[in-house]
C-alpha positions as CSV (number, residue, x, y, z in Angstrom):
1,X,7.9,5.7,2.0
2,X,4.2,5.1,3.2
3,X,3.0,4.8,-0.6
4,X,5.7,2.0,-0.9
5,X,5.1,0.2,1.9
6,X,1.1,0.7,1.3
7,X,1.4,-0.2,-2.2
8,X,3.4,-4.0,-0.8
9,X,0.9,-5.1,1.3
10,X,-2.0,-4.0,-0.8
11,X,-0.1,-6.4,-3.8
12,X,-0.3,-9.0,-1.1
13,X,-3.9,-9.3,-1.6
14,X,-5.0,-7.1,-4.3
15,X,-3.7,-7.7,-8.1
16,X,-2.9,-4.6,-8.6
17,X,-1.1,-5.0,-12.4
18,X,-4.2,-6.4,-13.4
19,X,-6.7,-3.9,-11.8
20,X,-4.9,-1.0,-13.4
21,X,-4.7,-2.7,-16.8
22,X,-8.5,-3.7,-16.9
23,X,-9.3,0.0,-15.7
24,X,-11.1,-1.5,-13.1
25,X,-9.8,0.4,-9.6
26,X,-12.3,-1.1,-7.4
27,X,-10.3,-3.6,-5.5
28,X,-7.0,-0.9,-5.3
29,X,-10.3,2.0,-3.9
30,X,-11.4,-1.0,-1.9
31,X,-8.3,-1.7,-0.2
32,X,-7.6,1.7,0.7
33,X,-11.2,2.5,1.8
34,X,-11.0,-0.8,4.2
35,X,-7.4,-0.3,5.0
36,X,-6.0,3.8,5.0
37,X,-9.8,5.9,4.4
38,X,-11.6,4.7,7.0
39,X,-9.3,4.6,9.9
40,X,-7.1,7.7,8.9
41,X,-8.7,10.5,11.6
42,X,-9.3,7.9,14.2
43,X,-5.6,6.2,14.4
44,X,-2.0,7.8,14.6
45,X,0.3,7.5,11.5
46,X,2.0,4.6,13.1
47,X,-0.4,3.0,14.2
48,X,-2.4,2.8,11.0
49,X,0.8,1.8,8.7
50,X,1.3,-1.2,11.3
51,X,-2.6,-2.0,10.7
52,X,-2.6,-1.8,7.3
53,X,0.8,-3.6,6.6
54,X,1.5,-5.6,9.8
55,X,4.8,-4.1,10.1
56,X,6.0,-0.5,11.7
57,X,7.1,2.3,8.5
58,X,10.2,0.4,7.1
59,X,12.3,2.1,4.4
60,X,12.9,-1.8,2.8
61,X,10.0,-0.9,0.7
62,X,11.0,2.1,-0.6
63,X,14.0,0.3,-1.3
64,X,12.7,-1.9,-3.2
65,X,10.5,0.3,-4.9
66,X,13.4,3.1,-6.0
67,X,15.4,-0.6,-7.3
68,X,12.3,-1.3,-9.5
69,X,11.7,1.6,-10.7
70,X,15.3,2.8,-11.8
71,X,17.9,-0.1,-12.0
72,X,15.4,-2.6,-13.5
């Protein structure tokens, strides 16, 4: 569920179809050093999913992830 909801708001910001296309991962390494790396020891699990999204650990995403991935 945290991948899902990481991988949201990082497509928010990040073009993530594109970066793994070109091979380039340095915006998607970026994002998670600035976002999840950096701040994992020093905050608790939900207080770094509501930093990094803006939202509490919501299963919507994993929804919407399981939809994509297997109905589509």
């Amino acid at each position: 569920m945290y991948a899902a909801q990481f991988m949201a708001a990082m497509k928010q910001t990040v073009d993530v179809d594109s970066a793994i296309r070109s091979g380039d991962l340095s915006p998607i390494f970026t994002w998670l050093e600035d976002k999840i790396w950096s701040k994992g020891s020093l905050l608790s699990t939900d207080d770094l999913v509501k930093q990094a999204t803006g939202e509490t650990l919501n299963a919507k995403f994993f929804q919407e992830h399981l939809k994509a991935r297997y109905l589509s």
